[in-house]
Backbone as CSV, one residue per row, in Angstrom:
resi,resn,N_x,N_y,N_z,CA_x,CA_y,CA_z,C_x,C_y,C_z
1,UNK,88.600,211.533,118.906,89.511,211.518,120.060,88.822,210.834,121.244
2,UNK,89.366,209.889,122.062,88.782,209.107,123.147,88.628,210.323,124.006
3,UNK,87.953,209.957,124.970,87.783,210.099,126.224,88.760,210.321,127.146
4,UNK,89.224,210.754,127.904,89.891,210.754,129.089,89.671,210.485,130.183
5,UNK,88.957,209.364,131.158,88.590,209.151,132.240,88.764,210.055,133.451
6,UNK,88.631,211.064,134.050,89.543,211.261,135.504,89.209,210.030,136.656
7,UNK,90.683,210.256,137.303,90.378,209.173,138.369,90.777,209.752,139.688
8,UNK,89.849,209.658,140.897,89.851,209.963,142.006,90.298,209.190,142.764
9,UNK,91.607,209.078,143.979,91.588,208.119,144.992,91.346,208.845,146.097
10,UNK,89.862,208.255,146.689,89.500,208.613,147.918,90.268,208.087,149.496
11,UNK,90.287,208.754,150.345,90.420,208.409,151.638,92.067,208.258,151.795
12,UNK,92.646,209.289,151.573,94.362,209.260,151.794,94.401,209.549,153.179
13,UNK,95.327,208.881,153.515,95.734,209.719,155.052,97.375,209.460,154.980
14,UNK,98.273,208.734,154.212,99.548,209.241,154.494,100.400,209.694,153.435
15,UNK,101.225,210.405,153.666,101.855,211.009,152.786,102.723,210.018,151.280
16,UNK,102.969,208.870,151.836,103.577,208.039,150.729,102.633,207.451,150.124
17,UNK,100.817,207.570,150.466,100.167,206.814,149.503,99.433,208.094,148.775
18,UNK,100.222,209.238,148.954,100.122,210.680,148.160,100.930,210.501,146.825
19,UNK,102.153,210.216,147.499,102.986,210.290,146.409,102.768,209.433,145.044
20,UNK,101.775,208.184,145.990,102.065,207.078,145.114,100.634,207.099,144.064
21,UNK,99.956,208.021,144.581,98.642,208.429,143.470,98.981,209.215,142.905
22,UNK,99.932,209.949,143.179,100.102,211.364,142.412,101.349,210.861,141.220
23,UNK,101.949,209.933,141.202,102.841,208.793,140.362,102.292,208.226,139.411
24,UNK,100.842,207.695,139.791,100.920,206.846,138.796,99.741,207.570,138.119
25,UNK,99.380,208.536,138.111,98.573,209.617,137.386,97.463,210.160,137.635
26,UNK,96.847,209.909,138.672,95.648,210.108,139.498,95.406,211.848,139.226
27,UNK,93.847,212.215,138.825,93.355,213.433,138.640,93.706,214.040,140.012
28,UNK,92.807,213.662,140.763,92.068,213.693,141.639,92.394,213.042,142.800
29,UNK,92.588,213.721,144.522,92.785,213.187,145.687,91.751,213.631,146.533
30,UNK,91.322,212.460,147.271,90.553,212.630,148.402,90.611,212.191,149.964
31,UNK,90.288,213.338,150.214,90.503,213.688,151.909,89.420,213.643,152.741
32,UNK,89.084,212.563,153.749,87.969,212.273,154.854,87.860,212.989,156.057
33,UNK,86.847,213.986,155.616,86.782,214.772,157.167,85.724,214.393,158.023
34,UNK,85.386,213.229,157.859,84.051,212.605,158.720,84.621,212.117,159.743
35,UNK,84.776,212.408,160.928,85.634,211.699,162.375,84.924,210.075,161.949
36,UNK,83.559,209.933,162.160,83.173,208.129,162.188,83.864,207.286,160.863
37,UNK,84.975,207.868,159.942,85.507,207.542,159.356,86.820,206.533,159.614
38,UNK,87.031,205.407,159.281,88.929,204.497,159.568,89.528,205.094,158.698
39,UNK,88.757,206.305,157.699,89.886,207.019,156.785,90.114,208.262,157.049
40,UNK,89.186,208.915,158.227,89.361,210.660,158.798,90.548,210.841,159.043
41,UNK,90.831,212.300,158.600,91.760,212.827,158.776,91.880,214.203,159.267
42,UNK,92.584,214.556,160.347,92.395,216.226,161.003,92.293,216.908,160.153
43,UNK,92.349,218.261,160.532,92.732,218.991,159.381,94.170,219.288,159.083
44,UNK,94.919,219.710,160.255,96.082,219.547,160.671,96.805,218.401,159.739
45,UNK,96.558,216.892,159.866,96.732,216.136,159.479,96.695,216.494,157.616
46,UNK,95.453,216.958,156.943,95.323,216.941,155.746,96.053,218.415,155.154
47,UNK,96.167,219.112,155.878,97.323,220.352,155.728,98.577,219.738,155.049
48,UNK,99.205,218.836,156.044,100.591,218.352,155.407,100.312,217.616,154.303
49,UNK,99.296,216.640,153.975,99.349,216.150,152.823,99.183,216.709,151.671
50,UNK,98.139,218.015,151.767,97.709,218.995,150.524,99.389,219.158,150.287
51,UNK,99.946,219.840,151.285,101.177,220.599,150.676,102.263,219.519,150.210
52,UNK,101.904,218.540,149.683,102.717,217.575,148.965,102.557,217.211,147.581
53,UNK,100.919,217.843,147.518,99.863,218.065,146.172,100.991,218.432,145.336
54,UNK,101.269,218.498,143.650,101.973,219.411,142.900,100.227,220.113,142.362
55,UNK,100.961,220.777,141.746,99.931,221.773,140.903,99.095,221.185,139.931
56,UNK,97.884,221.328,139.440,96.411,220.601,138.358,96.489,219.385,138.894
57,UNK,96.319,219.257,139.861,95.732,218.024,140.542,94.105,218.165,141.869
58,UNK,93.454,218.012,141.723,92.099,218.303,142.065,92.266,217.751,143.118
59,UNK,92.314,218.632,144.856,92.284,217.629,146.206,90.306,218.430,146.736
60,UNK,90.251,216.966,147.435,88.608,216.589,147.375,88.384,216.577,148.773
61,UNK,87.659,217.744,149.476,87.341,216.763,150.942,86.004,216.468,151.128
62,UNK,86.246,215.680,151.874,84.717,214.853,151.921,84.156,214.547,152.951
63,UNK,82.935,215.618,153.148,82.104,215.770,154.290,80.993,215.579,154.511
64,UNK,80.140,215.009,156.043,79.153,214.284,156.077,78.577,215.090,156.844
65,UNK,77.841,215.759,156.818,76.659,216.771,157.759,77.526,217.939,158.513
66,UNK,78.215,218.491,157.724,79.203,219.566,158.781,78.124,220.263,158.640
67,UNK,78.662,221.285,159.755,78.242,223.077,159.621,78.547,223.776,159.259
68,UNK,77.984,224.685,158.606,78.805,225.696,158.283,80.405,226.058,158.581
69,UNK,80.050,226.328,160.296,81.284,227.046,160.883,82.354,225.788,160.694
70,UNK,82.236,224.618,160.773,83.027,223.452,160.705,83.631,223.541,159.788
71,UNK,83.262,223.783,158.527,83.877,223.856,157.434,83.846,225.001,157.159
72,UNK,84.001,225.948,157.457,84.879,226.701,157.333,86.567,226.895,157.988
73,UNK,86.339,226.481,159.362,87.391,226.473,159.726,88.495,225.387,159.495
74,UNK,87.627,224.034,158.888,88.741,222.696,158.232,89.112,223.783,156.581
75,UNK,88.251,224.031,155.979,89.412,224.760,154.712,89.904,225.922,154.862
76,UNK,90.024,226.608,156.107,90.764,227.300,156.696,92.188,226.891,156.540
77,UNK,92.515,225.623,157.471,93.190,225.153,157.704,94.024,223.679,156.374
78,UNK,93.191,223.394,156.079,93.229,222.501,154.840,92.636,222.830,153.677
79,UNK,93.065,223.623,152.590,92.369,224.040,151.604,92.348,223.183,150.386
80,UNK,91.750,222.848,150.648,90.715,221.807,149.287,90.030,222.526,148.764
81,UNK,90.286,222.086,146.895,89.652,222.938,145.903,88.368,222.180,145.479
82,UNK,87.699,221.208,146.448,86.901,220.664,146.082,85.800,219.840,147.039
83,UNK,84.731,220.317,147.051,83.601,219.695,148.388,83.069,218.659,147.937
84,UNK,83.101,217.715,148.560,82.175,216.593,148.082,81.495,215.987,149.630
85,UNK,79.689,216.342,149.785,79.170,216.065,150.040,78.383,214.893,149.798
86,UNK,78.364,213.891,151.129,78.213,213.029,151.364,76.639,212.633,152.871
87,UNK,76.213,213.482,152.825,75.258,212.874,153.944,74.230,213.276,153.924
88,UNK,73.313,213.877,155.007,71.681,213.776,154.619,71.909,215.871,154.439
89,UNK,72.331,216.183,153.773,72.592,217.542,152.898,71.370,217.887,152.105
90,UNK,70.576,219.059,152.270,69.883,219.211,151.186,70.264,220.030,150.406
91,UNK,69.111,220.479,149.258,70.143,221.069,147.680,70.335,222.607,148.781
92,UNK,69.841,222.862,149.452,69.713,223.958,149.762,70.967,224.007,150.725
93,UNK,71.373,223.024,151.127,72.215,223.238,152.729,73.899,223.318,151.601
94,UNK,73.979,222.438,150.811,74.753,222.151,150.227,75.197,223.873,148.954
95,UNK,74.609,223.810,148.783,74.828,225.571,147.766,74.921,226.422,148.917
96,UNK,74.466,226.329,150.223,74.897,227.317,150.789,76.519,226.823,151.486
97,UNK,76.927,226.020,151.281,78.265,225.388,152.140,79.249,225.973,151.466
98,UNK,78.454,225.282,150.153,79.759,225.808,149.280,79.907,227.187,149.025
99,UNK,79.063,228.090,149.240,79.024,229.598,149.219,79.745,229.937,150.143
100,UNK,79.740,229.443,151.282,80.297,230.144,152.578,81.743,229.687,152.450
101,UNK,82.526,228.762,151.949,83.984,228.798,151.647,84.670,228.860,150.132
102,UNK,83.571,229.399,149.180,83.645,229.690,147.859,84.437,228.634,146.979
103,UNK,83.717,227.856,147.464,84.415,226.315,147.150,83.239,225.549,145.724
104,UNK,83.544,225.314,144.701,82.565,224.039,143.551,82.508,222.973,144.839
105,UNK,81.488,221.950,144.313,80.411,220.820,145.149,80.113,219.827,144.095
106,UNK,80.581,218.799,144.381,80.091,217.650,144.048,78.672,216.514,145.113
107,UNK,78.226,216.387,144.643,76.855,215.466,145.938,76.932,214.411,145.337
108,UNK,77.192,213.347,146.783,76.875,212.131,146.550,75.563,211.734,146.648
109,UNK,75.249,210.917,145.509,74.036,210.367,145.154,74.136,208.702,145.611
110,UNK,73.541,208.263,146.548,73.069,206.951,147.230,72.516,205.934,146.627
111,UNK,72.390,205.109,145.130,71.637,204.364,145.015,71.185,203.335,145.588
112,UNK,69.630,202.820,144.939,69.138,201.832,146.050,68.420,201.595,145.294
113,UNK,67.858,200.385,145.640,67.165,198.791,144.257,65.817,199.936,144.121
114,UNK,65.186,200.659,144.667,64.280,201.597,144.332,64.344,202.839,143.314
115,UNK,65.524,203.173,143.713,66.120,204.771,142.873,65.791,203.945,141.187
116,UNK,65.543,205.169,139.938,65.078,204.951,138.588,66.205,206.149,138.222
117,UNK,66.030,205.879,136.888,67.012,206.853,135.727,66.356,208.044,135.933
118,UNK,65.004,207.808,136.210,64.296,209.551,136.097,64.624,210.169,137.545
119,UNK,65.102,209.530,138.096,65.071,209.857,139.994,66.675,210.916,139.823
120,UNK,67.348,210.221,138.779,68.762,210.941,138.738,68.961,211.889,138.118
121,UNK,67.651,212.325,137.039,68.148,213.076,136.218,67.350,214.402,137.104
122,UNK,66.026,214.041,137.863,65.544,214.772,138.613,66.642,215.664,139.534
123,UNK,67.515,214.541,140.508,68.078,215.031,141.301,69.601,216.262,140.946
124,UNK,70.057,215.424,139.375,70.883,216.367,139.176,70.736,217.913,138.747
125,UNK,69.221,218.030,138.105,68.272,219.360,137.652,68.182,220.306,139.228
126,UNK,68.034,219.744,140.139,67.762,220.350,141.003,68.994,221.054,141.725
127,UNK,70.077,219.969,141.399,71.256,220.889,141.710,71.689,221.978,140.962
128,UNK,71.523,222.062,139.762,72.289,222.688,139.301,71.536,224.052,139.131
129,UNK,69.472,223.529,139.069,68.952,224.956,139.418,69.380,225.319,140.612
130,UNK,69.700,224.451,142.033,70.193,225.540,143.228,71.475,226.381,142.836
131,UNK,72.172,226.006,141.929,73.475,226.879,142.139,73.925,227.596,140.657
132,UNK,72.647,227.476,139.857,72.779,228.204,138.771,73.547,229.682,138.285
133,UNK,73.135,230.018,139.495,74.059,231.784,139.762,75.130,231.697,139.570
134,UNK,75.713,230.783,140.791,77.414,230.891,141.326,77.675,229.346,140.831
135,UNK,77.730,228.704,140.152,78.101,227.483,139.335,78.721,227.277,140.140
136,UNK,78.817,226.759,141.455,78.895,226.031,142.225,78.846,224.309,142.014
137,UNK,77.901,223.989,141.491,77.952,222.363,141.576,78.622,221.834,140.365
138,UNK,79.196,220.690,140.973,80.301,220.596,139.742,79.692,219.303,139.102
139,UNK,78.664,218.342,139.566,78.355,217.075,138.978,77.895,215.991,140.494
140,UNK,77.388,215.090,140.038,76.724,214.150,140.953,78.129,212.789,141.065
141,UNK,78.041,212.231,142.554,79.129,211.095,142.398,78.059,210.110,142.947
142,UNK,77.525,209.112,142.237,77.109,207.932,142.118,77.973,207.186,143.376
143,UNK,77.152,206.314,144.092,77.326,205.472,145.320,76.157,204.387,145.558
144,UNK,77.069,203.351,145.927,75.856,202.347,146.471,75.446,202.532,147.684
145,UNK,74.060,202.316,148.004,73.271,203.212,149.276,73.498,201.858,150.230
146,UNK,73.991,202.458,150.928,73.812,201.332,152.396,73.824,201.924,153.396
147,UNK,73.830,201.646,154.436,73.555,202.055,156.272,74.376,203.411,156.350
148,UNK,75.714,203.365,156.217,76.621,203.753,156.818,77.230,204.982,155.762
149,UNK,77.691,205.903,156.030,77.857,207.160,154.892,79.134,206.545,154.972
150,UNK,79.388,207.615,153.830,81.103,207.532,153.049,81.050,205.807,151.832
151,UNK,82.049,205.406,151.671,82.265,204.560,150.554,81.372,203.207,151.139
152,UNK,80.787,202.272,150.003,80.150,201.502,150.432,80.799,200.198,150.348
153,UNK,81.666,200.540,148.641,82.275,199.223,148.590,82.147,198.318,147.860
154,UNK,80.953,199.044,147.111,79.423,197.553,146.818,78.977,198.581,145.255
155,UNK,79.026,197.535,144.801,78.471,197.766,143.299,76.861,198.127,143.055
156,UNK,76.524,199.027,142.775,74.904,199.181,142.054,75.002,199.237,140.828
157,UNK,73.915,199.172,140.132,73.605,198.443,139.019,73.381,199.714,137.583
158,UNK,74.811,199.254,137.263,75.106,200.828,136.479,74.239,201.178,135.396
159,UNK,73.215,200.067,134.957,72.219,200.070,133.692,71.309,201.168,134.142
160,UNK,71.149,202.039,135.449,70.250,202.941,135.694,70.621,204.027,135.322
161,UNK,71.688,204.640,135.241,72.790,205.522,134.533,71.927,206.342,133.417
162,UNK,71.298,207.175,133.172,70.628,207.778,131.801,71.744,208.033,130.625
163,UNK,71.726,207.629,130.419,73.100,208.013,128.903,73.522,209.213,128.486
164,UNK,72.286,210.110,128.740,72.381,211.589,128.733,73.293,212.220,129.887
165,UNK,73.438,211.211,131.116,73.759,212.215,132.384,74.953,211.422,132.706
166,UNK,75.170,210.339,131.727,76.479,209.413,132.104,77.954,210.396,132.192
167,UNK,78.138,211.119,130.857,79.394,211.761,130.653,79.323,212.906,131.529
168,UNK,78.418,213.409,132.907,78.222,214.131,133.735,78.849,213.680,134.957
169,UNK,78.923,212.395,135.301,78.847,211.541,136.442,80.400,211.124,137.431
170,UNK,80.344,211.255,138.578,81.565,210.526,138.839,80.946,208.989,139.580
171,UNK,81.622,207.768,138.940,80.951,206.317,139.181,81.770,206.333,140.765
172,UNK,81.565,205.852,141.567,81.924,205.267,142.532,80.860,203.608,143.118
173,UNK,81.669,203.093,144.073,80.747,202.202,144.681,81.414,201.078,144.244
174,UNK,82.393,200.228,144.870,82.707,199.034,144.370,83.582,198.731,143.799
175,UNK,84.085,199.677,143.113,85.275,199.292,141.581,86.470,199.088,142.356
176,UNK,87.014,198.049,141.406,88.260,197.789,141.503,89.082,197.766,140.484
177,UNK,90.290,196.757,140.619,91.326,196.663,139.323,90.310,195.590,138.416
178,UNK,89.677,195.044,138.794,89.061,193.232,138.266,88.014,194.710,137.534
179,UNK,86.958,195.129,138.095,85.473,195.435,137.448,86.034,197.388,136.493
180,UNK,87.134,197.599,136.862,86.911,199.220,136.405,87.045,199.317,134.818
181,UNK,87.425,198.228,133.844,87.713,198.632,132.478,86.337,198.094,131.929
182,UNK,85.124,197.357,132.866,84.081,196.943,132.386,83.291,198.157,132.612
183,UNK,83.637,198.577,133.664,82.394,199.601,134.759,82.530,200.957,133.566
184,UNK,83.517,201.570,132.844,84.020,202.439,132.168,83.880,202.255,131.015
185,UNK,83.923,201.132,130.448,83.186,200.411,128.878,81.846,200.878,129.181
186,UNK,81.145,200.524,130.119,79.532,200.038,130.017,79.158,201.601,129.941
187,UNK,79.311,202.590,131.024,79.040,203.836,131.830,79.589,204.955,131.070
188,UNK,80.361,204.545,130.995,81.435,206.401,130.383,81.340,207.578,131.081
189,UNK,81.786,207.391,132.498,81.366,208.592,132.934,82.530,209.502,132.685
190,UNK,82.381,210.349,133.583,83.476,211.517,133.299,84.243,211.455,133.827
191,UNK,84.079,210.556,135.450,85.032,210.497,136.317,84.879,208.902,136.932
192,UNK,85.815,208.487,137.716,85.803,207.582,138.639,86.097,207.679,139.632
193,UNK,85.779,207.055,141.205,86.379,207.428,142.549,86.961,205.569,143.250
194,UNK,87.505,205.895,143.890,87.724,204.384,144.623,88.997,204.850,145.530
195,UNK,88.577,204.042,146.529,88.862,203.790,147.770,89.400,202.478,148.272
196,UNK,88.425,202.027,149.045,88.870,200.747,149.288,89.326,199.828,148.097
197,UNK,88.652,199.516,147.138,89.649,199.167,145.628,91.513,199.008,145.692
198,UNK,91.746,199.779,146.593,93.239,200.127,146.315,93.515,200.093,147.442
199,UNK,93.202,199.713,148.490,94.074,199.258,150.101,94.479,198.023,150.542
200,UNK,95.244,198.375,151.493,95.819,196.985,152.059,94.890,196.511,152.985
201,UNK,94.283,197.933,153.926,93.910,197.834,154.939,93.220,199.473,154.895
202,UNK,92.213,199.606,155.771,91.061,200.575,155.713,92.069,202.065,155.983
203,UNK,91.833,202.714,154.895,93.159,203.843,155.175,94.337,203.729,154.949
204,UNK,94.922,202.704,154.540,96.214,202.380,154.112,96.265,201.951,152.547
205,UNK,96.930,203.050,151.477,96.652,202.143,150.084,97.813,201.212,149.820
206,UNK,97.399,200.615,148.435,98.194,199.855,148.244,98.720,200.493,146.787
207,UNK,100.266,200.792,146.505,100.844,201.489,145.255,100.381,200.800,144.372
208,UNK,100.519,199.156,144.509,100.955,198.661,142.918,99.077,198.292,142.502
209,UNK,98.378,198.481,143.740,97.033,198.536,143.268,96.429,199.659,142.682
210,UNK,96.985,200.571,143.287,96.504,201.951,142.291,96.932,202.486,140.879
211,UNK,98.012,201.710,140.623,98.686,201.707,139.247,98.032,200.748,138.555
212,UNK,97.660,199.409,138.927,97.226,198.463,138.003,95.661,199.198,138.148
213,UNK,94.861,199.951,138.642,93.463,200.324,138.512,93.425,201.330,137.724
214,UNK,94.640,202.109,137.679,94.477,203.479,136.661,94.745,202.955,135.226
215,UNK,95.699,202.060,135.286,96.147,201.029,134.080,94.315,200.567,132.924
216,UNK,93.441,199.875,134.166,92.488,199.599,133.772,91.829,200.323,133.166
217,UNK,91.650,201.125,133.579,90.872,202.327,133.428,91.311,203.436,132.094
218,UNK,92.383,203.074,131.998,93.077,203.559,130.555,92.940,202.647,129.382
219,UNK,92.802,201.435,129.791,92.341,200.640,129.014,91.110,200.362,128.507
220,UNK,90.513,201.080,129.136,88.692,200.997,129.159,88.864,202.628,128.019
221,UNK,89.444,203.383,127.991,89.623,205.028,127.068,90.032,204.357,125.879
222,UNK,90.826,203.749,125.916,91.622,203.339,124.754,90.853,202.602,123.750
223,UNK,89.762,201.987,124.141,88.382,201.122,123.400,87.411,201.971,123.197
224,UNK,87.328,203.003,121.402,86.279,203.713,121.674,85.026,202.840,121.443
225,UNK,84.940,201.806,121.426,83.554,201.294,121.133,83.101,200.370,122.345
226,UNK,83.647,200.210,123.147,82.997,200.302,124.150,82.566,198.601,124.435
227,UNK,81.049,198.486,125.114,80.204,197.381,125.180,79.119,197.529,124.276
């Protein structure tokens, strides 16, 4: 039996490019609570969109150095079944975040022409000893490391990937409709994320791009042999 890809579209902010991920089959939605974000969204703001969510669909928010009390009071208000940390977080700050709104954690992992296969398998051991108790961490999301947190945009070099920790992984960084049935041949991860991939404009998606990327990406399942 193939694989099933999940696919994440990061950085929603309006309600018709909800509908239009949640259409064309999308696992997974993601919500920007980083203000230095062109894709942030209040909480207020991500309130109305959750409640447009239907049911087994995974909504993601995605935060860059909150506090505690910060996040608590955004999934107060916006309840997302899913943290995905994004900034200079340690294993320690991060198992306790997610403790304090009893929320699973995904961590973004930054690559950079330095980072090695052993650097990843290190980093994912360490998560999962921090939250071994309360299974808290749900898996590592792969990113290309550049200046600026949140999506980069930019492809890293998926041959670093350990094969062992691939079907663990959510790929992000770059993909589009053109690279996602290669990126998913080569990688096999468990998941995919993309963002900019699928806009018109920074925060604004584009429908018939998110259908032809999930398209890809089904097409990449459908080949069990891969590259």
């Amino acid at each position: 039996m193939n694989h099933r890809t999940r696919i994440k579209i990061c950085g929603l902010t309006r309600e018709q490019d909800v509908q239009a991920a949640v259409a064309a089959g999308a696992d997974a939605l993601g919500f920007v609570f980083y203000p230095k974000s062109p894709r942030y969204v209040t909480p207020q703001q991500a309130a109305g969109l959750l409640a447009k969510v239907p049911p087994f669909i995974t909504t993601v928010g995605l935060f860059v150095n909150v506090e505690p009390g910060q996040l608590q009071e955004i999934v107060a208000q916006a309840p997302v079944s899913l943290l995905q940390f994004h900034g200079d977080e340690t294993v320690e700050q991060c198992a306790a975040l997610a403790q304090a709104v009893n929320r699973p954690f995904i961590r973004a992992m930054r690559i950079g022409s330095a980072t090695t296969a052993a650097d990843l398998l290190e980093y994912a051991q360490a998560y999962r000893d921090s939250s071994s108790g309360s299974h808290l961490f749900a898996g590592l999301l792969l990113d290309t490391l550049v200046e600026a947190y949140g999506g980069s945009g930019k492809v890293f070099d998926w041959s670093l990937i350990p094969k062992e920790l691939a079907p663990q992984v959510v790929l992000s960084g770059g993909l589009s409709v053109h690279n996602a049935t290669d990126a998913v041949k080569r990688v096999r991860p468990f998941a995919v994320d993309i963002s900019s991939g699928v806009e018109q404009d920074k925060g604004i998606k584009d429908a018939a791009k998110i259908r032809a990327f999930i398209a890809a990406v089904r097409q990449a399942d459908a080949d069990p042999a891969g590259l």
